[in-house]
N, C-alpha and C positions, 0 to 999 in steps of 0.2 A: 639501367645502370645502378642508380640507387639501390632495386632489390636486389642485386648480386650482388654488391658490397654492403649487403644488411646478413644475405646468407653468408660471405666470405666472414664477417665477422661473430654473426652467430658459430659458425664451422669452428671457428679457433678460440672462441670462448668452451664449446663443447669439447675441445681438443684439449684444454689445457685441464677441464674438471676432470676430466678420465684420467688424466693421468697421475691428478692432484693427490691419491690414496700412495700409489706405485712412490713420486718425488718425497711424500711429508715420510714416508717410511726410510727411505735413504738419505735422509737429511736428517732424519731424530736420531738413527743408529751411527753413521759414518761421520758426523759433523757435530751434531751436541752432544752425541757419547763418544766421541773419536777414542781411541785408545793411546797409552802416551807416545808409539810409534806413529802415531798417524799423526799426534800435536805437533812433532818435531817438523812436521814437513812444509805447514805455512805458518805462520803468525796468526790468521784469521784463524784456520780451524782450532788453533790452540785456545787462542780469544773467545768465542765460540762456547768452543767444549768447557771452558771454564768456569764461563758465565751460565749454562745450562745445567750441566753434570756436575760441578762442584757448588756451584753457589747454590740454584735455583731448587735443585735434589736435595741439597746439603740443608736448608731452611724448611722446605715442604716436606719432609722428610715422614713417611709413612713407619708406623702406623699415630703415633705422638702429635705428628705437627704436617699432617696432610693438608686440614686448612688454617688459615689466616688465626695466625694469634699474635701474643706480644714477642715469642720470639723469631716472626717475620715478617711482622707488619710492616716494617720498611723494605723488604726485600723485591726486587721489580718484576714482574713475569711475563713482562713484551716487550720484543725485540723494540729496539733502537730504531730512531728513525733512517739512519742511516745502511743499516741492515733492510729495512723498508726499500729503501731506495733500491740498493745490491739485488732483494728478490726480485722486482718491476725489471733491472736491468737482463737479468738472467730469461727473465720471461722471454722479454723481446727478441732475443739472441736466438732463446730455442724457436720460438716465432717463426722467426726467418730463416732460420735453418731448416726447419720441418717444411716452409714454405719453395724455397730452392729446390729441396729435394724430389718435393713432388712434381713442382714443374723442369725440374729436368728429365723425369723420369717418364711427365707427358709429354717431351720434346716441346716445350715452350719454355725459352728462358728472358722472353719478358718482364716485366715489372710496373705493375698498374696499381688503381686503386683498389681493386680485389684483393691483391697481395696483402696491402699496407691494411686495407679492414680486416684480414686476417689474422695478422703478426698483433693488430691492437687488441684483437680477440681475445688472443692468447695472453695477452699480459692483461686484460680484464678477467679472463677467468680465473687467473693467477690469484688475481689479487683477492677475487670471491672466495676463494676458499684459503686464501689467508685470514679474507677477513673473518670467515666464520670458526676458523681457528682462533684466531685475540682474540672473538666472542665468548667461544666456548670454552676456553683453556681459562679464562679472564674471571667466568662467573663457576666455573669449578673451584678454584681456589677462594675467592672474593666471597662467595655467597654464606664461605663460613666463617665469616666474621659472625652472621648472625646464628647459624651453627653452633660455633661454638659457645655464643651467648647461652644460649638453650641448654648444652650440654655440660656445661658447668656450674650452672642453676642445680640441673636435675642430679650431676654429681655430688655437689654441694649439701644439695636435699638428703639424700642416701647415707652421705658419710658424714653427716653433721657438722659440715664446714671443717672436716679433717682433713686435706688433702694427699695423699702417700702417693701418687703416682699409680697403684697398682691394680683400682678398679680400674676394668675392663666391659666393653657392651660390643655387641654387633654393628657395621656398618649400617643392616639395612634397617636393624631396631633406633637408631637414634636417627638416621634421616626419617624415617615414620612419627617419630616423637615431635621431629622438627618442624615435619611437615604438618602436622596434626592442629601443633601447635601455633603454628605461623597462620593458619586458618582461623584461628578462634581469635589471635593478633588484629587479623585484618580487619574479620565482622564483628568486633565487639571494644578497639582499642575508645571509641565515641561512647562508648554505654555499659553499665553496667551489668555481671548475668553470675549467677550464683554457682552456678553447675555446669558443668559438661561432658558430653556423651564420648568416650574413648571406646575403639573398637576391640568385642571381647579377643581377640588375637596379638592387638596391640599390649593389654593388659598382661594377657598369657605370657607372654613372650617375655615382659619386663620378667615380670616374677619367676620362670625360668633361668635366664640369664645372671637375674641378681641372687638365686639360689647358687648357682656356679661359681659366682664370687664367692658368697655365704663360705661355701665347702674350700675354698683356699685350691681350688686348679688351676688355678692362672700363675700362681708367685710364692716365694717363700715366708711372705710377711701378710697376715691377711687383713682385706680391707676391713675399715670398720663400717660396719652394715647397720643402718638402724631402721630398714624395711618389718623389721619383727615388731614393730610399734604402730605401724601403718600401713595400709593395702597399696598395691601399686597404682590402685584407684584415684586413692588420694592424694598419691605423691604426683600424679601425673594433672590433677586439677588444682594443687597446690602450685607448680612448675607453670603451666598454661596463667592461674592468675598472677601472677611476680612478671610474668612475661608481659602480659595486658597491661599492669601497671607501670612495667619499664617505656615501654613504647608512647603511652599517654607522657611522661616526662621527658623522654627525646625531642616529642612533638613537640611538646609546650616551649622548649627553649628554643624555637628555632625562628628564623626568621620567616616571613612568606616564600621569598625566592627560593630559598635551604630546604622549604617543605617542599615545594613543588619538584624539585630534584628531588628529591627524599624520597616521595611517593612515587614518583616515576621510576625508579629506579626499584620499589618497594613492585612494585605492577608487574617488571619485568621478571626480576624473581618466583613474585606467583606463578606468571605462565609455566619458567624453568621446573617449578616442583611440582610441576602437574605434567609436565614432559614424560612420560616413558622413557622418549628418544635421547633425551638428556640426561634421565637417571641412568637410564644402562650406560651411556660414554662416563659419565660420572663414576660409576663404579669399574667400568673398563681402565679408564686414566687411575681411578686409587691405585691399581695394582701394577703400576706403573711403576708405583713414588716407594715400590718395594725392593730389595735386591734379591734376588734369586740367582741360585748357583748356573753359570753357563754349562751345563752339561748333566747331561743326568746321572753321572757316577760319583756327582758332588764334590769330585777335586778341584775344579775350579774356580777361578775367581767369581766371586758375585757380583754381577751389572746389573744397570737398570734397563736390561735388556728384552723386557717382557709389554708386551702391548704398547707397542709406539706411536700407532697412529691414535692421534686422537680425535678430528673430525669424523673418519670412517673406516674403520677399521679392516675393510679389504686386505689389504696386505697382511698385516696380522696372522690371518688365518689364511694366505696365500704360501707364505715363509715359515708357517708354523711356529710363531713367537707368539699367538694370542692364548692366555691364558684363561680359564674361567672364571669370569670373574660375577657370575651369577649368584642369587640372592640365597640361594640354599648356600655354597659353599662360603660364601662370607658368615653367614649364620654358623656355620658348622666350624669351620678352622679358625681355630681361638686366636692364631697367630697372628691372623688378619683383626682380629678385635683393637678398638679404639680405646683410648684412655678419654673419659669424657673431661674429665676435669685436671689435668694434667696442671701439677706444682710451678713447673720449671717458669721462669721468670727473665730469664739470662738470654738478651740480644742474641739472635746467628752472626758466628762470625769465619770468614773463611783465617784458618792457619795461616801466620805467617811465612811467605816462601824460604824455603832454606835459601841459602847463599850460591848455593848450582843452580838456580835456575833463574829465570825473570820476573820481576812482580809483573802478576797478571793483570791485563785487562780486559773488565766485562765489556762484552759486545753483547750479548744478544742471552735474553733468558728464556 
């Protein structure tokens, strides 16, 4: 008895993760991008779409402000617990309904504890791949807090504490830089070390990139560059030591408890930039935080209609909305290039609602 409701609920936890790519893809397009035809139709989806598509897009808004800065650092990016609730409820529902059907269709319309381990299945597996979505969706954004510490250091470095807004770098060159760098953080922020080994690709690449700035391709105002004074050698173990030293005075001010969060927190990160698995969804979600024209004859409106799933992208490339979002074409399409040190300073704030419509509220980011 036991094993058959350990199987009935294994059965419906594997029921609900199958399906988890298919549901996260028709809940990111039809419910948090809903379109203004489809807000009119409940309140929730309006709430919803607002809180996702306006606010949450509107803040993390690619290519400028994809991670966590001053202009979104208050901005929330997990649903509501109440939206929590809503999804657990929805679970159980389909649960039971997938459960009926099948036994009606075995000609059994009993209801035992098989069923009910089934239906709990399903809203356990529900919940697993929600929760690996907050996780994932949580340290995509979050993790560039220290991102963009890095990258506004290394900006800073380059344009001599000039800020214009206009230099630009690759996505996968300043996660490398970051990464590189948050390495020599972890094993040297207790000790002192004079030097450090950058890979000759890492180096290449800067000096490439920051030549393309150099030449004014990007903008009509060109950065001020002061790489012609210094090798990208040294701008990259000058950035690495400012980092080492930042992190020794974070430490220093903090309390025990505060570190012990701090570092745990600092651990989980490590693993994440040592993920593969995480970098590709990471770079899959940037191109997300972009609007691209719906159609390919470019007269349509631009959504953020490109790569929705974010835990597994199945669907994606089932529907034909997953974009490339791979390491050569970020490299290559300047479009997608990052502003490492970006000026702006001014809070995200959603517009005021005109007087036709209802002040919004967020539910769910």
């Amino acid at each position: 008895m036991v094993y058959q409701a350990a199987t009935s609920f294994l059965l419906g936890t594997g029921f609900a993760l199958g399906i988890g790519s298919p549901v996260e893809w028709l809940i990111h397009k039809y419910l948090l991008h809903a379109t203004p035809e489809q807000r009119k139709m409940l309140k929730f989806i309006r709430n919803a779409s607002v809180a996702h598509n306006d606010k949450h897009h509107g803040a993390f808004k690619g290519p400028a402000h994809y991670y966590r800065d001053i202009t979104n650092e208050n901005e929330v990016i997990h649903f509501s617990k109440k939206d929590v609730g809503v999804i657990a409820g929805i679970a159980g529902i389909v649960g039971l309904a997938t459960d009926r059907a099948y036994c009606f269709l075995a000609g059994n319309n009993s209801f035992d504890g098989n069923d009910a381990a089934f239906i709990a299945g399903t809203v356990a597996g529900t919940m697993l791949y929600y929760g690996a979505y907050e996780f994932t969706h949580h340290y995509m954004h979050d993790i560039g807090k220290r991102r963009l510490g890095i990258n506004r250091t290394l900006g800073d470095i380059i344009q001599g504490n000039e800020r214009d807004g206009k230099l630009r770098f690759s996505k996968p060159l300043l996660d490398t830089i970051c990464n590189t760098v948050e390495f020599y953080v972890d094993e040297h922020r207790s000790q002192k070390r004079d030097g450090f080994y950058f890979e000759p690709y890492l180096v290449g690449q800067l000096e490439k990139e920051t030549e393309i700035n150099r030449k004014n391709d990007l903008s009509d105002k060109k950065a001020i560059i002061t790489v012609e004074r210094e090798t990208s050698e040294r701008i990259l173990s000058q950035l690495t030591t400012m980092m080492i030293q930042k992190e020794r005075e974070i430490i220093s001010s903090m309390s025990k408890s505060e570190k012990a969060s701090y570092l745990f927190q600092r651990s989980i990160q490590k693993c994440l930039r040592r993920s593969e698995i995480f970098r590709g969804l990471d770079d899959h979600h940037f191109l997300h935080h972009f609007r691209f024209y719906d159609g390919e004859d470019k007269k349509d409106v631009k959504k953020y209609g490109k790569n929705l799933n974010v835990v597994f992208p199945l669907m994606d490339i089932v529907m034909g909305t997953k974009k490339n979002s791979s390491r050569k074409v970020l490299e290559e399409d300047r479009y997608l290039w990052l502003c490492p040190n970006s000026p702006d300073i001014k809070p995200f704030s959603l517009p005021k609602p005109s007087a036709s419509r209802e002040e919004p509220v967020a539910a769910a980011a």
